[in-house]
N, C-alpha and C positions, 0 to 999 in steps of 0.2 A: 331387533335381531340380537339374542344373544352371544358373544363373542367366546363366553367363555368354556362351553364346550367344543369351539373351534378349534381351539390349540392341541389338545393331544392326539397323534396319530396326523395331524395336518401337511405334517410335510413327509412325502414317501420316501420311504427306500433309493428310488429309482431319482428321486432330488436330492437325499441324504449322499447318494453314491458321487452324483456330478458334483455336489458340493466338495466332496474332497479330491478331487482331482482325476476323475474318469471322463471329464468333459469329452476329453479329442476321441475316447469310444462312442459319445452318440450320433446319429446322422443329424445332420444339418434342424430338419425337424424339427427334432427331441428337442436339440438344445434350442432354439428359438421357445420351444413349448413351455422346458423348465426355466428358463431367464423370467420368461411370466409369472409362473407360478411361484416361482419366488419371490418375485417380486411385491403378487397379492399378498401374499404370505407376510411379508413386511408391512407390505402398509396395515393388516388388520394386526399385528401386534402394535403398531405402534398405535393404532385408536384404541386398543387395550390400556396400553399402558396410560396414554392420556383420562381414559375413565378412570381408574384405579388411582391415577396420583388425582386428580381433582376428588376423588372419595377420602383422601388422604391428606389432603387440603381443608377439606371441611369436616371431618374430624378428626384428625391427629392434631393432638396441641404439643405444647413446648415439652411438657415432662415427658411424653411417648417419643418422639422427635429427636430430643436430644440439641435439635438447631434451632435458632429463632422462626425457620418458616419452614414450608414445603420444599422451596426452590434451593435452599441452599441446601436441604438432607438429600435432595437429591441428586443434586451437583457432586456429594460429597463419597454418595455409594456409587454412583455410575462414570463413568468417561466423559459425560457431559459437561460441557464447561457451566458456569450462572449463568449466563445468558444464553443458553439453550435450556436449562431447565425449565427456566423462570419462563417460556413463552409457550413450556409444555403444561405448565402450573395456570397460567393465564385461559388458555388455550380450555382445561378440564373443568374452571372454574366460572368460564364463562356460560361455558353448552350446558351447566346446569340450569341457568334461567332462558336456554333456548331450545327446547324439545325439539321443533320442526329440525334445527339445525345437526342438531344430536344425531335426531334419527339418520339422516343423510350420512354423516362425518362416519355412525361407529359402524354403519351400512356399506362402510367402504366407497361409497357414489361420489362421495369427493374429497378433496387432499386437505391435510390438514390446511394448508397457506391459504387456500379458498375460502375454511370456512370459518378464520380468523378475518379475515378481510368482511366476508357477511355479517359476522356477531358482531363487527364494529361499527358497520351501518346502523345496525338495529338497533345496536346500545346509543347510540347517538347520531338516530335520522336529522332531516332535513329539517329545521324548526319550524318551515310553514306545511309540512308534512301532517294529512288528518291523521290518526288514530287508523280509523277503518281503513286508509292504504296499504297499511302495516303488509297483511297478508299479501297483496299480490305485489308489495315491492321483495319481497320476503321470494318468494315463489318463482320470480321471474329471473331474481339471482341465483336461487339455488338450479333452474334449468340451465342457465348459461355456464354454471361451473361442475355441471356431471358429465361424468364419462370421460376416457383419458384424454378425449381433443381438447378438453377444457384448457383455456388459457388465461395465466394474469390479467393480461391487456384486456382481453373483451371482458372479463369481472368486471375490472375499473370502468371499459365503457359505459356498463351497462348503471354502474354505480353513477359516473358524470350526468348520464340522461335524468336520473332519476333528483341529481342536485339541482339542474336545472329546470326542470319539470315543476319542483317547488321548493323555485328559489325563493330566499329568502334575502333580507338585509346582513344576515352571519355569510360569511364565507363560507364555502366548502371545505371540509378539511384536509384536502387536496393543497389549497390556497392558503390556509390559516397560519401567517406565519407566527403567531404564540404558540404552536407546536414544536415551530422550528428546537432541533440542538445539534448539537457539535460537542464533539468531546475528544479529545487529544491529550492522550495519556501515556506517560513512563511506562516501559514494563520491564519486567527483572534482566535483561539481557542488552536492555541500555537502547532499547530502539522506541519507536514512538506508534502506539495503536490507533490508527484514528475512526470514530465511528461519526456518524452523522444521520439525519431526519431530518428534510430540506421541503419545503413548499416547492411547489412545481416552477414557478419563477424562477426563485432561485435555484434551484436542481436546473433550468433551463442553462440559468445564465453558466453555470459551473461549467456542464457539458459542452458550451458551446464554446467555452473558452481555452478545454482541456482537447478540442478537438484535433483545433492545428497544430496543438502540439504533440499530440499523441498517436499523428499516423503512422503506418508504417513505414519504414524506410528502407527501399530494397538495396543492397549492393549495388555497383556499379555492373554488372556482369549478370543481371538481374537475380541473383540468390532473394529469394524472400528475407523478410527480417525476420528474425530469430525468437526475438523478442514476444511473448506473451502477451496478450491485450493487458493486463494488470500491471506489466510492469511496466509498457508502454505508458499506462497512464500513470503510471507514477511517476516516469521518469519527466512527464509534461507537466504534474504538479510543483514538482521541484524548480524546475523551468520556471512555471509562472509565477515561485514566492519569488527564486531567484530577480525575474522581471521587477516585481512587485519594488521589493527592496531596492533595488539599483534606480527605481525610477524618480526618486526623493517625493513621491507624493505621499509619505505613508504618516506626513504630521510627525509630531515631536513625542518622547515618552523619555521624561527625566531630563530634561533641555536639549535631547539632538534627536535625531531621525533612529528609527529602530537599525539597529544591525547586530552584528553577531562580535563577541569580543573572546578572544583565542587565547588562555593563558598555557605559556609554553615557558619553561627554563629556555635559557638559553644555549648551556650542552647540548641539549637534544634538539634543537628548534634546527643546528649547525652541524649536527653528526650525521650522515646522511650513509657512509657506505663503511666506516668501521665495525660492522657488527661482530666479529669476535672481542676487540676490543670491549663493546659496548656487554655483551655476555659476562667475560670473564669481570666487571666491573658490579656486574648484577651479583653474581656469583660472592664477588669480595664483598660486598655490602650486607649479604642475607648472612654470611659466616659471622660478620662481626658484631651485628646487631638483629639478630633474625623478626623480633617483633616490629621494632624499628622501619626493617626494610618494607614491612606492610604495608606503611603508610609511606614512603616516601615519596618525593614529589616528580625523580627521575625517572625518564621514561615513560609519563606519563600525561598528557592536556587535558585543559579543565576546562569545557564551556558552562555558563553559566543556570544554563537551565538542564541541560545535558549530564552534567558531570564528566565525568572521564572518558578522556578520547583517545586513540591510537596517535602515534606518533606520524605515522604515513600519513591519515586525516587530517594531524595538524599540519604540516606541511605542503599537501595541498589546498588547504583555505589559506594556508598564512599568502600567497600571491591573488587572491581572489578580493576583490574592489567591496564586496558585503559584508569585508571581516573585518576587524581589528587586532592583531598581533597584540599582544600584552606578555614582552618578553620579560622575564624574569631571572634574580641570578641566583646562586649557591643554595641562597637561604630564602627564598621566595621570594623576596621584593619586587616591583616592579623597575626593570630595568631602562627599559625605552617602552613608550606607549606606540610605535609604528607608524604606521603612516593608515589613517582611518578615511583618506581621500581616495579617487583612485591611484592607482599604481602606473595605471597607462589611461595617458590624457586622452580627450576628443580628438586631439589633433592628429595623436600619435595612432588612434585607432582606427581613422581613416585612411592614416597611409598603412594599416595593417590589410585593411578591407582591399584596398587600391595591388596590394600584392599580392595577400594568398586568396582573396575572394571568397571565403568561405574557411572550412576546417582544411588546414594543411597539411594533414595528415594521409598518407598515400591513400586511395580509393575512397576517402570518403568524401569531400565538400558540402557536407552540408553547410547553410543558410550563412551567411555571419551574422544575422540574427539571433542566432543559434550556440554563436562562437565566444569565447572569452581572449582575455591575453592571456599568454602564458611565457615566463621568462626562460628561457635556454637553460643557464646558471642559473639557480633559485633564488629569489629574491633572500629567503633568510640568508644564505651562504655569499649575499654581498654582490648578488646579477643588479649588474644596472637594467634603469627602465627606459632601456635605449632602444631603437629601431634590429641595432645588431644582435639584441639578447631576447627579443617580442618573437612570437607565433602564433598564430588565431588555430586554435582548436574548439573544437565542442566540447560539451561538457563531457559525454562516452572519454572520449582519449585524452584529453586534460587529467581525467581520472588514470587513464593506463599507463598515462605517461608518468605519475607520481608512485604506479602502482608495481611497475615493471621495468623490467632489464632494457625498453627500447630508450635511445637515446637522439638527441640531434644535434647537430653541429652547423651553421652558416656558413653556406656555399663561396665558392671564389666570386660567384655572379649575384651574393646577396642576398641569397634563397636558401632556407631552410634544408636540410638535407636529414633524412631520417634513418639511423641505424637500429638495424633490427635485433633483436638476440638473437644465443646462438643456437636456441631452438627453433626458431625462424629459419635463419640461415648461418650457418657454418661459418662461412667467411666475413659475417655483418658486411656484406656490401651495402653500402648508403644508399638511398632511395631517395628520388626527387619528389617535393612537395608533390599538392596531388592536381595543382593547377600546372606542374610544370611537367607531367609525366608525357612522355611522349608518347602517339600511337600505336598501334603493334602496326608491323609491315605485314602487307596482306598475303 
């Protein structure tokens, strides 16, 4: 099937019109009709376009290009990040050595991701697979993956049958963990990418360990949680280095256990609510020396593989048992190295557990699994690690609580008490921990 007298005149008038915004004139119908048709509409440009850059691949060299390859001129004319080009590149340059596959993909009968998953079989069957099975293993995947019911999962099934069928002594590359990577990368805005490609083992063991910690968690009042399955699971990744690290099993690297080392001046590690102050200081700084102030060290934490941190950040790791403070003074030196143990002992964390029983934070309780300490008074600003300055919060309000106007203060009865902003409430009436809240009267 030729694609390319498809394109002009392909998309009507009457899809042209709802594309810019006459939608809520067609009846129900239409638009169910046109969401389709456009939708065909996409997918046969985009097996266009895969023909075309794989003709573009195989012959466009470097002086025509302008780039060292396909994938990066491509990346570099279109919105496409690399790693979308590069899998359209792969994708073009593959289905030239697989007709059958072709035919199907530029036929619109199946999605590109299906027919990446087939070429990849075929490029690298089963090794105890004859020659002459070729075709109907060929055949059997292209039937499972036509038509829009087609789905991942049964592909792969029907891929597992076919590795088992003629197993061999290789793994299947399902299993193959010489496949496996991981990649955990900087990126310009100071956050961390992570990509990964996992054997099914391990991809098992991952999920099965990101699970408990990444359910939802409804309100006390049953509100749903709010939270996105994405961030859910990331908020359980963090969780489980978090674990990882605090459990001292992670071996030595440079003679002590891995952890995190926090360099803060010490101004800033202890300025916590002068910020005019802290402004006009900036202000005198950039006057006096404007290049100077570029680089300066105020206002500014350093982790080690990270670089530059916020000050709030540093201040809430500086009380957290994973970190290491590395206070510094004037002129950068290291002033005191902190305290790299924890902060709050075994002992002190059971009678933490033994009071607030979880997060004591109003409405929430979650796990004390879950919970860390956290000091009243901040540890930089000189909170002892006493019973009267501890409260077990989760990691969520450990954070809100470093991040926001709410405050707490210890009860006449030894119990936490929580004041709220006064976008909360006007009057900041204190609130009792959330193991101590009383019922409502019926």
């Amino acid at each position: 099937m030729s694609l390319g007298g498809d394109i002009q005149g392909a998309l009507s008038d009457e899809i042209l019109a709802t594309a810019v915004g006459d939608a809520w004139r067609l009846a129900e119908a239409e638009l169910l009709e046109s969401v389709v048709r456009i939708s065909e509409e996409i997918q046969r440009l985009e097996a266009l376009r895969v023909k075309l850059v794989g003709a573009v691949d195989h012959r466009c060299k470097v002086d025509v290009l302008g780039f060292t390859n396909a994938k990066m001129w491509l990346a570099s004319k279109t919105l496409l990040e690399v790693g979308a080009a590069g899998r359209i590149v792969l994708l073009g340059r593959g289905l030239r050595f697989q007709p059958e596959i072709a035919d199907e993909y530029f036929g619109t009968n199946i999605s590109a991701e299906h027919a990446a998953l087939i070429m990849k079989f075929c490029e690298r069957p089963p090794k105890g697979m004859p020659l002459e099975a070729m075709d109907d293993c060929r055949n059997a995947l292209l039937f499972v993956a036509t038509g829009p019911t087609a789905n991942t999962d049964a592909v792969r099934a029907v891929i597992a049958r076919l590795e088992r069928a003629f197993e061999s002594d290789d793994p299947p590359p399902s299993e193959d963990t010489d496949l496996n990577e991981f990649h955990a990368s900087k990126t310009l805005n100071g956050r961390v990418a992570v990509k990964g490609d996992l054997d099914a083992v391990t991809g098992e063991m991952l999920l099965s360990a990101l699970s408990g910690l990444s359910k939802p968690r409804p309100a006390q009042d049953g509100t749903k949680d709010s939270r996105t399955p994405g961030q859910r699971r990331a908020e359980g990744f963090t969780e489980l280095l978090r674990r990882y690290l605090d459990s001292g099993i992670a071996g030595e690297e440079g003679g002590e256990r891995p952890h995190v080392s926090l360099h803060v001046s010490v101004r800033d590690l202890t300025d916590h609510t002068d910020h005019t102050d802290c402004s006009a200081r900036a202000q005198q700084d950039a006057a006096a020396s404007p290049d100077d102030s570029l680089f300066a060290v105020d206002g500014v934490a350093w982790t080690e593989w990270m670089g530059p941190l916020s000050l709030r950040a540093a201040r809430l790791l500086s009380c957290d048992s994973i970190y290491t403070p590395i206070v510094l003074d004037e002129n950068g030196a290291p002033l005191d190295l902190g305290i790299s143990t924890r902060t709050v002992t075994k002992r002190q964390r059971k009678a933490l557990v033994a009071r607030d029983r979880g997060c004591a934070f109003p409405g929430c309780g979650a796990p004390q699994s879950w919970c860390e300490g956290h000091h009243i008074i901040h540890w930089s600003a000189g909170g002892p690690s006493d019973m009267g300055n501890l409260v077990l919060l989760c990691g969520f309000h450990h954070r809100l609580l470093h991040h926001s106007d709410w405050e707490i203060e210890m009860g006449a009865d030894r119990h936490p008490m929580f004041i709220p902003p006064r976008q909360v409430d006007w009057e900041r009436k204190p609130i009792p921990a959330h193991n101590r809240a009383r019922p409502r009267a019926s």
